[in-house]
VEXDREN-2710 file (C-alpha; in Angstrom, 1 decimal):
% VEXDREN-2710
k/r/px/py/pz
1/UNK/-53.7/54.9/6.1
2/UNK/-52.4/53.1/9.0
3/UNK/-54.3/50.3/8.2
4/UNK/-53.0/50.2/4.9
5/UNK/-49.2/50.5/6.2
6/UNK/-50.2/47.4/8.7
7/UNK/-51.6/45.0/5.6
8/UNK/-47.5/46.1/4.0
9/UNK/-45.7/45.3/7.2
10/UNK/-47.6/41.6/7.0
11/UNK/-47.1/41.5/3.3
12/UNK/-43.4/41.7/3.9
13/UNK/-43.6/39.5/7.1
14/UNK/-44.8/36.9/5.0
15/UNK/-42.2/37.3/2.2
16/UNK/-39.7/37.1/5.0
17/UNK/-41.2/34.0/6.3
18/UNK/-41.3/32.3/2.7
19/UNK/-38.0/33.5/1.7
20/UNK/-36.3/32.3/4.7
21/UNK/-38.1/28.7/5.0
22/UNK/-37.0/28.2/0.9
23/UNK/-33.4/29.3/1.9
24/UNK/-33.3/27.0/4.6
25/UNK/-34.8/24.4/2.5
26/UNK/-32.2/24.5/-0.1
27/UNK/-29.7/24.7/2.7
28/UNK/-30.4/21.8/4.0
29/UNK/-30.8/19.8/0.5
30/UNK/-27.1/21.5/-0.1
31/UNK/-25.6/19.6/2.4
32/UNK/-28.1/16.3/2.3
33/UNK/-26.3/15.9/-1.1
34/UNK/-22.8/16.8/0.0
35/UNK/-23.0/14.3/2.8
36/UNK/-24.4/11.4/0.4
37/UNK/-21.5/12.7/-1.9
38/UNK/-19.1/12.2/0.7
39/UNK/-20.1/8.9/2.4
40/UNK/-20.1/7.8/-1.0
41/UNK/-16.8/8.5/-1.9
42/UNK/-15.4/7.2/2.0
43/UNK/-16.7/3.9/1.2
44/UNK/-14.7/3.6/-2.1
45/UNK/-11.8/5.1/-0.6
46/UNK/-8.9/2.4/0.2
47/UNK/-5.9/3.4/2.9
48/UNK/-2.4/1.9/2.5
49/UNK/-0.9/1.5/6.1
50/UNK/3.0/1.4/6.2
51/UNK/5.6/1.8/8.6
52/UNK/5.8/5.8/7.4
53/UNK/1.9/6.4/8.2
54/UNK/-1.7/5.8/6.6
55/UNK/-2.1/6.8/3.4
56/UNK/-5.5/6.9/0.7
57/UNK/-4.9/5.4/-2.2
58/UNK/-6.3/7.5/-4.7
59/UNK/-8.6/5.9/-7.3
60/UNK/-8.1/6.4/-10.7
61/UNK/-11.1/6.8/-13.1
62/UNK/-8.7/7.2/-16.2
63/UNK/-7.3/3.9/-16.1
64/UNK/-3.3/5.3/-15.9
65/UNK/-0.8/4.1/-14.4
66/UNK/2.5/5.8/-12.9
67/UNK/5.5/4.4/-12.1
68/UNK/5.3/5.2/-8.9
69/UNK/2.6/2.6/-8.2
70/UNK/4.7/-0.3/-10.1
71/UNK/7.6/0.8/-7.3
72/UNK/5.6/0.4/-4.8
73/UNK/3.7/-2.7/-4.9
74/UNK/7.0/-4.6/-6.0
75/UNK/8.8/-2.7/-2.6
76/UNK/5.9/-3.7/-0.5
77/UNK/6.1/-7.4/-2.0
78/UNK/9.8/-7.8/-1.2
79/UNK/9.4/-6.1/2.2
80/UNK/6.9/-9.0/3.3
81/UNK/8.5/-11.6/2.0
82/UNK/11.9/-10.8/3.2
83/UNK/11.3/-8.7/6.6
84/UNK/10.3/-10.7/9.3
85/UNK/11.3/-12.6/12.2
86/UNK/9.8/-16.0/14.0
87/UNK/6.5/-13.8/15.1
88/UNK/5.5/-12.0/11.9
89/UNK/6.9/-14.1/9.2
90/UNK/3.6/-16.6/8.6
91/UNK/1.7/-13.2/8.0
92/UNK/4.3/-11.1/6.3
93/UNK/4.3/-14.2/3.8
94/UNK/0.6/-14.6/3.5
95/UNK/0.6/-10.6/2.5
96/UNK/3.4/-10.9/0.1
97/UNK/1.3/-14.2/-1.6
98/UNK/-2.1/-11.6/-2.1
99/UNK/0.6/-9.3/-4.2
100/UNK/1.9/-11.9/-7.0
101/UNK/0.3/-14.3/-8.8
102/UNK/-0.8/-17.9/-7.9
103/UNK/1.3/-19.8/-10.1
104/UNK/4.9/-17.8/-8.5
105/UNK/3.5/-17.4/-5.1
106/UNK/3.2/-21.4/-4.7
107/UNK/6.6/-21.6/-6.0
108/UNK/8.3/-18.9/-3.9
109/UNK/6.1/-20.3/-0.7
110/UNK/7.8/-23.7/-1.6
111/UNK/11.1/-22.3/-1.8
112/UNK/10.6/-20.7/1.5
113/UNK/9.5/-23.5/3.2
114/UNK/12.3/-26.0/1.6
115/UNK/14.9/-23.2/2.4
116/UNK/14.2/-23.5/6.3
117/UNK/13.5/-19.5/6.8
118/UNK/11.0/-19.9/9.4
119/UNK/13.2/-22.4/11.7
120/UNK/15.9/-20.0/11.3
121/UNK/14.0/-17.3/12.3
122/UNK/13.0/-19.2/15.4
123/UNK/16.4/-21.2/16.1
124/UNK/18.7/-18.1/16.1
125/UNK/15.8/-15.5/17.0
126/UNK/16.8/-13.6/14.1
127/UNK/14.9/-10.8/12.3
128/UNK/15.5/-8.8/8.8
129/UNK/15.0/-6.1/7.1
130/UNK/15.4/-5.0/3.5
131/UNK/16.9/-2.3/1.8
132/UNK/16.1/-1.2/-1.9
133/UNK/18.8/-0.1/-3.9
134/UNK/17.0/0.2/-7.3
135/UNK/13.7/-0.6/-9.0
136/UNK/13.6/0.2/-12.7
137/UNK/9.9/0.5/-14.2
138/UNK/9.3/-0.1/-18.2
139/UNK/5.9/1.5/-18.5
140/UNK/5.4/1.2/-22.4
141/UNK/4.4/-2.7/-22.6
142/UNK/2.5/-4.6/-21.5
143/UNK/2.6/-6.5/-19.0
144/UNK/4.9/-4.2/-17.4
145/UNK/8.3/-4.6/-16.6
146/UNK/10.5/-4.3/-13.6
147/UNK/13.6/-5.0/-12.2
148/UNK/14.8/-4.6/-8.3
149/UNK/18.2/-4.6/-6.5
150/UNK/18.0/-5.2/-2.7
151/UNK/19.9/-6.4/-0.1
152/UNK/18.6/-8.6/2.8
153/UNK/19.9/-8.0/6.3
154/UNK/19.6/-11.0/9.0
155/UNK/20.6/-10.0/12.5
156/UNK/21.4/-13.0/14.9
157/UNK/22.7/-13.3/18.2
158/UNK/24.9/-9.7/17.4
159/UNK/25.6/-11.2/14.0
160/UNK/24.2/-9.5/10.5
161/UNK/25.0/-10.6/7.0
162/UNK/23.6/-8.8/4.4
163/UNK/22.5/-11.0/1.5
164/UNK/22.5/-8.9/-2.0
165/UNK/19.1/-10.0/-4.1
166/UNK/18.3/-9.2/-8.0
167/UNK/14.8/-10.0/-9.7
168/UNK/12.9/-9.4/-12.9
169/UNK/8.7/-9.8/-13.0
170/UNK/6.0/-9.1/-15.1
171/UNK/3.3/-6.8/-13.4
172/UNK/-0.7/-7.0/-14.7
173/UNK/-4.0/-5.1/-13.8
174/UNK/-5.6/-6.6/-10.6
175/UNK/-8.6/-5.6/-8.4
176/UNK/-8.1/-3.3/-6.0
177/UNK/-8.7/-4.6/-2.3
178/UNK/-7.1/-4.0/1.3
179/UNK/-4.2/-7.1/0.8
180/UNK/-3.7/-5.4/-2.6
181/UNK/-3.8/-1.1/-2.2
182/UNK/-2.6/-0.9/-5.6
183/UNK/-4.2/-3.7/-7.7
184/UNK/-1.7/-5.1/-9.4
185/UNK/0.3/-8.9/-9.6
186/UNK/3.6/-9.9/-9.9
187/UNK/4.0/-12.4/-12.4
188/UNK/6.8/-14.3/-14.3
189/UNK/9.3/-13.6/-11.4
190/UNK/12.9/-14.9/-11.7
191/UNK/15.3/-14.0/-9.6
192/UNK/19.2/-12.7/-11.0
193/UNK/22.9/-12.1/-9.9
194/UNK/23.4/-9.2/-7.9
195/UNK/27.5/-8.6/-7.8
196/UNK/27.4/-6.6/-4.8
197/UNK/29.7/-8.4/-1.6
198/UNK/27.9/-10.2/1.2
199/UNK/29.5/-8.4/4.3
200/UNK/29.0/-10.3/7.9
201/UNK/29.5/-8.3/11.1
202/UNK/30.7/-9.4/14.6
203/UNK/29.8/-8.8/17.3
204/UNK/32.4/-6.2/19.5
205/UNK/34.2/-7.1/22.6
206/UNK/33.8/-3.9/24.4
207/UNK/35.6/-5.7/27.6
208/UNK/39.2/-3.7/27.8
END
């Protein structure tokens, strides 16, 4: 009898034994997979680094488009070509030129150079910033359309002068890469009127 209950107690040993090795097995096969899965996905994963924080930029496997995305690549485009000062405008340009096409980013590039931007920057030690006042997105054709409103402020020596700017583009499918979050290029750019007045501040005498 006793002998018999001490052949069970092994018995069920063993089950144990087998029972928890297979569990441990398939635990450890769980998360294998889940961290293939997930290394996986961290290499396809592209971050968009702004002046608000670090954000992913989600990839989509339908092939849609929001307006949202239009918005912001033809914000970010603007901000690098118009925002700078004599330190950061040769790379602000050179990451506005990955966001539009080849044929409008030689001819903006030219126009930069020609209009004198960098040895202004330089001469006056000026900087600038933009601010958007609209971007309207047509989504139903294609390419896409948009238009942007803007204004360009250049501070100098307590100067600033804010410069009103109007465009309308063309926007196409483009790979996604690090110089271009949200894989799309401007095209077919032309710049319009924007009737807003071009105010110029002074500096203050604070001296009584």
């Amino acid at each position: 009898m006793e002998t018999t209950d001490f052949l069970k107690t092994i018995r069920s040993m063993k089950t144990i034994v087998v029972v928890t090795i297979v569990a441990a097995f398939i635990t450890c096969l769980v998360f294998a997979l889940l961290y293939i899965r997930i290394s996986a996905d961290k290499g396809n994963n592209i971050y968009v680094v702004t002046d608000a924080g670090t954000f992913l930029a989600k990839k989509n496997t339908d092939g849609i488009r929001y307006d949202f995305e239009l918005k912001n690549h033809v914000k970010l485009f603007f901000q690098n070509l118009l925002e700078a000062d004599q330190f950061t405008f040769t790379k602000n340009m050179e990451n506005a030129l990955c966001l539009i096409d080849n044929i409008n980013g030689k001819k903006i590039y030219d126009q930069m150079q020609k209009g004198g931007f960098y040895d202004m920057y330089k001469r006056e030690n000026a900087h600038t910033n933009v601010t958007v006042d609209s971007i309207l997105v047509k989504m139903d054709v294609r390419p896409y359309k948009v238009k942007i409103f803007l204004r360009q402020t250049i501070y100098w020596a307590g100067y600033s002068k804010s410069v009103p700017y109007g465009a309308i583009m063309e926007v196409v499918e483009d790979n996604r890469s690090e110089k271009n979050p949200f894989g799309m290029l401007i095209t077919n750019l032309n710049f319009i009127e924007y009737n807003i007045k071009s105010e110029t501040t002074t500096p203050q005498d604070t001296l009584r």
